[in-house]
C-alpha positions in Angstrom: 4.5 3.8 18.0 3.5 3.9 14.4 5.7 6.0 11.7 3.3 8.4 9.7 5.8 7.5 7.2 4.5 3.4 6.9 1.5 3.8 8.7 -2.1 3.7 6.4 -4.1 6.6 7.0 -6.9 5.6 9.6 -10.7 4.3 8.5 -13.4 7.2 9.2 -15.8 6.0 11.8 -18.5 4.3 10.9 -21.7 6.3 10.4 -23.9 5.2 12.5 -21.0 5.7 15.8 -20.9 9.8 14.8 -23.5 11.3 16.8 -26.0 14.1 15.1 -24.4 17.6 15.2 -25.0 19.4 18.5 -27.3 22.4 17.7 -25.9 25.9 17.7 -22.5 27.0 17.2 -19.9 24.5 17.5 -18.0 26.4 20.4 -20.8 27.3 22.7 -19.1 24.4 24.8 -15.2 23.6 24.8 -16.3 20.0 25.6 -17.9 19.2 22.3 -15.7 16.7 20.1 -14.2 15.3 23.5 -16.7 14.1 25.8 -17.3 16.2 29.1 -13.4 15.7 29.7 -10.7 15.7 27.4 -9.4 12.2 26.5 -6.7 10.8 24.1 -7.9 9.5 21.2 -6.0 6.3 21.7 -4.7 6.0 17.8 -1.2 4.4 17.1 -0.3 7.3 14.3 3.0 9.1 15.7 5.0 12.0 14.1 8.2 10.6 12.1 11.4 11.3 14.4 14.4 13.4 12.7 17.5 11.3 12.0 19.7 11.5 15.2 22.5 13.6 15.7 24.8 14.3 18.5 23.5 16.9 20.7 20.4 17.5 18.8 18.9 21.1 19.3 15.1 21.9 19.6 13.6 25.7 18.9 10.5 27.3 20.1 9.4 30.5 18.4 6.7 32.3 20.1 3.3 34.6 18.4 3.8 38.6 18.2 3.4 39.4 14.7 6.6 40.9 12.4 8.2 41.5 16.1 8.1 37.5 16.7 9.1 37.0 13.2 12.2 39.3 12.8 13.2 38.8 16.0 12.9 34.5 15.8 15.2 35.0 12.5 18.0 36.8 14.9 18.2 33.8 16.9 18.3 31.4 14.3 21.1 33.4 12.8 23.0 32.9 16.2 22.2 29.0 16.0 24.0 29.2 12.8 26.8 31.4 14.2 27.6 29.2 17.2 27.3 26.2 14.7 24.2 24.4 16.4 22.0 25.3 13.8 23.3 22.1 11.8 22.0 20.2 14.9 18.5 21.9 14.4 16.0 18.6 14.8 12.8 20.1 16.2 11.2 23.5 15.2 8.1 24.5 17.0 6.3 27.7 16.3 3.1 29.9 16.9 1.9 32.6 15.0 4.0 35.4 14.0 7.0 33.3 14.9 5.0 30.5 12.3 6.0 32.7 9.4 9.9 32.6 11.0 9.5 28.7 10.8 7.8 28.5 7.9 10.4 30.6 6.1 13.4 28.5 7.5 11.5 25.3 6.6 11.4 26.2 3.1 15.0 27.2 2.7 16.4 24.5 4.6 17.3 21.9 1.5 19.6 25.4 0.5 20.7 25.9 4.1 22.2 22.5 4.2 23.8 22.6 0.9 25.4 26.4 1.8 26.9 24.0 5.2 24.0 26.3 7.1 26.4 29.3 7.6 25.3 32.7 9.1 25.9 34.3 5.5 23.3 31.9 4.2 21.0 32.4 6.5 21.5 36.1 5.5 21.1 36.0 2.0 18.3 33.3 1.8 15.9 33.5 4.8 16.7 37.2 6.7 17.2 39.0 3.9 14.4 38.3 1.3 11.6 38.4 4.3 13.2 41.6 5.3 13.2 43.3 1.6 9.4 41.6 1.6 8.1 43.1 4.9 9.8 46.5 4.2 8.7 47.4 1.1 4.5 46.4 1.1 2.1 45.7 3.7 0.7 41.9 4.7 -2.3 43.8 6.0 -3.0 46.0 3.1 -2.3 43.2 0.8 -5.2 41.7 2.8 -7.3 44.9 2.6 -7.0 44.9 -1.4 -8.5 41.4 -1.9 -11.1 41.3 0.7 -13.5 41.5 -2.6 -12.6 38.0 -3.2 -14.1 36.7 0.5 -17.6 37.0 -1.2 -17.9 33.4 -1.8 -16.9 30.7 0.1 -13.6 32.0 0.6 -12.3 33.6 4.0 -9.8 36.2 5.1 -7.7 33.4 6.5 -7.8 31.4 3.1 -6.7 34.9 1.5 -3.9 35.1 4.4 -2.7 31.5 3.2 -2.8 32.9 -0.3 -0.9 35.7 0.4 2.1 33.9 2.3 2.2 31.4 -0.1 2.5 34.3 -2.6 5.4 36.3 -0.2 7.2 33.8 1.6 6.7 29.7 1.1 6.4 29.2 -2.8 3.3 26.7 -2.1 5.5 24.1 -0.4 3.2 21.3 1.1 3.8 20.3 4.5 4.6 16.4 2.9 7.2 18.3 1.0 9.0 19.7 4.1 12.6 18.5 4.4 12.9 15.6 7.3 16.0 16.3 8.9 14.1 18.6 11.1 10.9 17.8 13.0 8.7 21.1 11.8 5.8 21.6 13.8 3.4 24.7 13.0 0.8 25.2 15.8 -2.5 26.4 16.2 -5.7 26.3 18.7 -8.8 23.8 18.2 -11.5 25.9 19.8 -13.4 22.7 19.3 -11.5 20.5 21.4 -9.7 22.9 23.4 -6.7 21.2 22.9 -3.2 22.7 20.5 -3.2 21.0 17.0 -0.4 20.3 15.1 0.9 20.7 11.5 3.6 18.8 10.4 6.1 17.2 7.6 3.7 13.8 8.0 1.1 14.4 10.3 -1.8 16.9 11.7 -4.6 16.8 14.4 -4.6 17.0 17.9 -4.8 14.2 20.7 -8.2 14.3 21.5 -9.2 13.5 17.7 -6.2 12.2 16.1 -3.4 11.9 14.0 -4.1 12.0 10.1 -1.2 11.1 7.6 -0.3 14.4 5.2 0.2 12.4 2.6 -1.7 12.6 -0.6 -3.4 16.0 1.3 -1.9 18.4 -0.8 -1.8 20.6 2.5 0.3 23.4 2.0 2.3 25.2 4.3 0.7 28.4 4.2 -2.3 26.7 5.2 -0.8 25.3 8.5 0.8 29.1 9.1 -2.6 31.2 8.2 -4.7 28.8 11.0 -1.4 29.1 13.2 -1.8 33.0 12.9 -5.2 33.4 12.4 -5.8 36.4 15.2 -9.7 35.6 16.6 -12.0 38.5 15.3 -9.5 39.3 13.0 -9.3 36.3 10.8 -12.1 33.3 11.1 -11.3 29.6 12.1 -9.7 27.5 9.5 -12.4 24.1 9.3 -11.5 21.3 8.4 -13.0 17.9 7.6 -13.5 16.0 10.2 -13.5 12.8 8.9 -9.4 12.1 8.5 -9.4 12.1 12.0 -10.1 8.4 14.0 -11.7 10.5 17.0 -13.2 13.5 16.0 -17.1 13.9 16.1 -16.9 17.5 14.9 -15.2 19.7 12.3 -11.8 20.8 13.4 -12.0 24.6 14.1 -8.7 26.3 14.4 -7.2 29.6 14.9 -4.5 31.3 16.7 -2.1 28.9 18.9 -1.2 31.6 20.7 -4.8 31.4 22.6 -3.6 28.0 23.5 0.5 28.3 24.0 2.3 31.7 22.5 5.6 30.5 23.3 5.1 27.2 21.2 6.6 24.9 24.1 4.7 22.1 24.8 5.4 20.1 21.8 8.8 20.2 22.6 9.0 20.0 26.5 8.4 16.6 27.6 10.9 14.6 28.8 11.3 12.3 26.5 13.2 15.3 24.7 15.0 16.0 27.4 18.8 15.5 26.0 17.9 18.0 23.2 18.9 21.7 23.7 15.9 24.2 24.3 16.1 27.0 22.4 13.3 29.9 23.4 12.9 33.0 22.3 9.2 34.9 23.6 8.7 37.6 21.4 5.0 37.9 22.8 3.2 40.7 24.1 3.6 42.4 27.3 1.4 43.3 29.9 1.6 47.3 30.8 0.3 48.5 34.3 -2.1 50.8 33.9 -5.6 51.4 32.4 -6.5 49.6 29.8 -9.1 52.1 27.7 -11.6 54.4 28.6 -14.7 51.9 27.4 -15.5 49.9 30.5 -16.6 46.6 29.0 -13.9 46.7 26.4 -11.5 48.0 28.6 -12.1 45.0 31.4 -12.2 42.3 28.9 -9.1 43.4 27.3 -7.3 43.7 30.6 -8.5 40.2 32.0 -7.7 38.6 28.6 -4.5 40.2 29.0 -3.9 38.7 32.4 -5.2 35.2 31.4 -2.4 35.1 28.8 0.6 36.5 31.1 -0.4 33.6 33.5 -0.3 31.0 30.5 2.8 32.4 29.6 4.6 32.9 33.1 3.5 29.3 34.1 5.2 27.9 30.9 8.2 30.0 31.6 8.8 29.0 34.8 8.4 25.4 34.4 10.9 25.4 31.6 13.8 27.4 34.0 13.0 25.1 36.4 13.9 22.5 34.1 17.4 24.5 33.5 18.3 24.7 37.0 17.8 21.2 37.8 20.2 20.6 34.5 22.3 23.3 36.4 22.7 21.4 39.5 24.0 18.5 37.2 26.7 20.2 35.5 27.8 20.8 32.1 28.5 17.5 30.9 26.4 15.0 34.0 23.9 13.1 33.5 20.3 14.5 33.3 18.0 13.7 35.9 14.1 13.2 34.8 12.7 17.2 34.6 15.9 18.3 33.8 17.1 20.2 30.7 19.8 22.2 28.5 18.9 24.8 27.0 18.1 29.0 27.1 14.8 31.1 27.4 14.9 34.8 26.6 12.0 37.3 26.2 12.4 40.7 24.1 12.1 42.8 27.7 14.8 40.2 28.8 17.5 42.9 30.7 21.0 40.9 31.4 22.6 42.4 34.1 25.4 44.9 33.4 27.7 42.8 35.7 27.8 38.8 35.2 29.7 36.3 34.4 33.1 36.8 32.3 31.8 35.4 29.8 28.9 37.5 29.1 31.1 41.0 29.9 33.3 39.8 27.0 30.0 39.7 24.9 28.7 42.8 25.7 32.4 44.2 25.3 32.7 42.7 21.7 28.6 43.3 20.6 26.7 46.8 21.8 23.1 45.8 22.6 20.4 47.6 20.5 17.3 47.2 23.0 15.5 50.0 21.2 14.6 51.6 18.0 13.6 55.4 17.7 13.1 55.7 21.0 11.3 53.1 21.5 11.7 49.5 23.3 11.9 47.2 20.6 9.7 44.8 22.7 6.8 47.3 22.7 6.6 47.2 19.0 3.4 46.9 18.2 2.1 43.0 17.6 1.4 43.7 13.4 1.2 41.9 10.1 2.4 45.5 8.7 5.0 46.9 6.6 8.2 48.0 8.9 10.6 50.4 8.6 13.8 48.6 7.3 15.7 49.7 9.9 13.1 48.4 12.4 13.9 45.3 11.0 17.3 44.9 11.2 17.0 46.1 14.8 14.7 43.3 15.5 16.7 40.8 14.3 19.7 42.1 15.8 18.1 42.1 19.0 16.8 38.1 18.5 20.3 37.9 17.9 21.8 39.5 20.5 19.8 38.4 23.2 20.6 34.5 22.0 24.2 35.0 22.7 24.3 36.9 25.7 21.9 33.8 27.5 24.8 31.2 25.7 27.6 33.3 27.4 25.5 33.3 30.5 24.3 29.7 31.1 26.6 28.0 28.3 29.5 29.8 27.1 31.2 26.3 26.2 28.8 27.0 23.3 30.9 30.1 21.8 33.6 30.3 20.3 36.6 31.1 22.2 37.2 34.1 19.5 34.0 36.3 19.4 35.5 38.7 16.9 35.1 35.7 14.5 31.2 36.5 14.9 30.0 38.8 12.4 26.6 40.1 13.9 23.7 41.4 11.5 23.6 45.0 10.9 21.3 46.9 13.3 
């Protein structure tokens, strides 16, 4: 494998090998940009690996809006709690939880040199997003510059504008610290494959890798295509011709229509002696009728369903993975499929009995499931402003939820004295 790092960025095709532009839309077939089946591309470029570390610790943070967000911020505070957030080498996001990455990326060089404690994770990455997302709107903020989409700019370039503006201080992705292995995702509806932005590399492996550097490729622009809700927001395109395979413009847009719980770049096995962090803040599927408006109604519903299969199919392949780590003990061996590591959802209900470890965290924390009445994983899936104490609920409940699966499946993770913990306010 080749470092983005050393490697020159790839020669464009040659002219005369990129067939003529199919007519119509680019996404009236899935197979266009890949052949009739999807196929590597076959380049050498490779993502630059973190520095080791002992017991190095991975983090997927799923789509849902503010919910994912707030909620992905909770469980990082616990990493840095439990003192595994020093050992932090692969972040892997979608959506809403994009923002929660893109927000720790950029404080990270501070992190570090605060020893990455839970009271600077606090004061410089919960608290200013907090302040930020309680006090103005995301969408109105939107609403108020629409005027400015006239021209050739879209509402997902305005969205990049506006993180840049709230959260990420126009950091470019070459910029990005390297201790950690960020890695922003989003959807190529050209390819139908997940694309990746990160510190030294983007594309996808039907078309590519392409070298960051020299891009100028911010951050926020990696986040907007990463959150970019279709029918909401339009596809983010990009040039095509960075990329050694691709015969048609990158198109790109939500990952979550592709992966919401932002796994698959971090679950094969050659990662399978890092810790698995996972925390699904995504939507839930509600029995019932969905609407009044047949058409609507059905589509919703079967879109609905589509995504809870994804979803499920990713979940239980990753517990699967646990158990088989399970059956091997705390400190054996890992068998191929194997893996360390925790999964929980917002919904996720511990039992009230379990193991002592886990009664003396319930004993020492109160869980805050809900908020005014209301679940705190039925929040609604928003890019709105939230009530402050909404907030703090959600990221005491990412929180929460973190420790109680580490007392569970891997209390040796704890320390022995949890009154040394000093959980965020909820």
């Amino acid at each position: 494998m080749t470092s983005a790092r050393h490697a020159p960025a790839p020669p464009a095709p040659p002219a005369e090998t990129v067939p003529a532009a199919a007519p119509g839309w680019m996404v009236d077939s899935p197979a266009l940009g890949t052949g009739l089946v999807a196929r590597p591309c076959g380049d050498t470029l490779r993502p630059a690996e973190p520095p080791a570390t002992a017991h190095p610790v991975a983090l997927a943070m799923s789509g849902g809006g503010f919910r994912a967000t707030l909620s992905a911020l909770g469980f990082v505070r616990l990493l840095a709690d439990t003192g595994l957030l020093a050992r932090l080498r692969y972040s892997s996001s979608v959506s809403g939880g994009s923002v929660a990455n893109g927000c720790l990326a950029t404080a990270w060089p501070a992190l570090r040199q605060e020893g990455f404690t839970a009271r600077a994770v606090d004061e410089l990455v919960i608290a200013p997003l907090v302040d930020r997302v309680s006090s103005r709107s995301l969408k109105r903020a939107l609403l108020r510059g629409l005027w400015r989409t006239l021209g050739p700019t879209t509402r997902t370039d305005l969205l990049a504008r506006r993180l840049d503006d709230w959260f990420f201080e126009r950091t470019e992705l070459e910029g990005l610290d390297p201790q950690v292995r960020w890695i922003v995702n989003a959807a190529n509806q050209t390819t139908g494959a997940r694309f990746t932005f990160e510190r030294d590399v983007y594309g996808d492996y039907t078309i590519g890798l392409a070298p960051t550097a020299g891009t100028r490729l911010r951050l926020s622009r990696a986040v907007s295509a990463s959150a970019a809700v279709p029918g909401a927001f339009p596809p983010v395109v990009l040039d095509r011709r960075p990329f050694p395979c691709a015969t048609h413009p990158p198109a790109l847009l939500d990952g979550g229509t592709y992966d919401n719980t932002g796994l698959e770049a971090i679950d094969g096995d050659r990662y399978r002696h890092t810790f698995l962090c996972v925390l699904n803040a995504g939507g839930l599927l509600r029995p019932g009728v969905y609407g009044r408006v047949p058409v609507v109604r059905d589509l919703a519903r079967a879109n609905s369903l589509l995504y809870r299969q994804s979803t499920t199919l990713r979940t239980r392949a990753v517990v699967d993975r646990f158990e088989k780590a399970r059956a091997a003990g705390p400190d054996g061996e890992l068998p191929h499929g194997a893996r360390r590591g925790v999964l929980v959802q917002l919904s996720t209900d511990f039992p009230a009995e379990g193991p002592d470890a886990l009664r003396r965290w319930r004993a020492a924390f109160a869980e805050h499931p809900a908020f005014d009445g209301r679940h705190l994983a039925l929040v609604p899936t928003v890019f709105d402003r939230l009530d402050p104490g909404l907030c703090r609920a959600l990221v005491h409940r990412g929180w929460w939820l973190g420790g109680a699966a580490l007392a569970t499946y891997h209390p040796e993770l704890l320390p022995a004295d949890l009154t040394a913990l000093n959980p965020p306010g909820a």
